[in-house]
N, C-alpha and C positions, 0 to 999 in steps of 0.2 A: 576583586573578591571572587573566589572559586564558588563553583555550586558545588553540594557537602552528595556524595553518593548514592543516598539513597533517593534525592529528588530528581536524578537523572533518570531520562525519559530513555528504554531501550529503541535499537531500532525500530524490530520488529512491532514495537506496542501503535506506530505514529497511525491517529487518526487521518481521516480526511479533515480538509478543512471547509465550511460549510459560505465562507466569505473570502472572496479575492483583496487585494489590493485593487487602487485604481491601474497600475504599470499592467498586472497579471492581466485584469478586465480589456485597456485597451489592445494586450498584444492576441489575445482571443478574440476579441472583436473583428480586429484586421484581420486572423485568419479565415473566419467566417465572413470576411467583405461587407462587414455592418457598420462601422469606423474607416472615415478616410483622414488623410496626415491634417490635413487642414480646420476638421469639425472641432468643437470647443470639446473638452476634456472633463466639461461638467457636464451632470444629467444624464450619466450615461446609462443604458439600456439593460436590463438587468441578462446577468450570464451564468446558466446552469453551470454549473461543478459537477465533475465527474465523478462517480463515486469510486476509488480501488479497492477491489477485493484481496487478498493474499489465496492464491488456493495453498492448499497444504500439500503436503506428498500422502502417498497411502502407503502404510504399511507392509511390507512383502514378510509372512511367514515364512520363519527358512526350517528346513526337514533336518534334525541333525542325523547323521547315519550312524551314531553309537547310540543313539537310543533303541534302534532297531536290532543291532548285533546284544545288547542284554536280552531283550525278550527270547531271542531265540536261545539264550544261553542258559534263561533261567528255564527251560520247557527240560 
């Protein structure tokens, strides 16, 4: 069964997510040297999420040069 259009989620809209998996948690752990291959896979230590931002772009005004050649046309 398809999801219907409108309850598709756009790119742009994805939150962060505020809870790993256990996979996501132990493979952050190892990066951080908190988790070694051999430690039991329960009770594991809790692990901040990062939060991402999206920046936006900023706008650039653009000059058009026929508004400038009316003014003088209209003098």
């Amino acid at each position: 069964m398809t999801i219907d259009k409108s309850l598709k989620i756009s790119r742009g809209s994805i939150q962060s997510r505020n809870v790993l998996t256990r996979v996501e948690r132990l493979k952050q752990l190892t990066e951080e040297e908190r988790w070694n291959k051999g430690d039991s896979p329960y009770g594991l230590p809790k692990v901040r999420v990062a939060k991402v931002s999206l920046k936006r772009k900023k706008k650039v005004k653009q000059v058009d040069e026929d508004d400038t050649s009316v003014e003088t046309a209209a003098e």
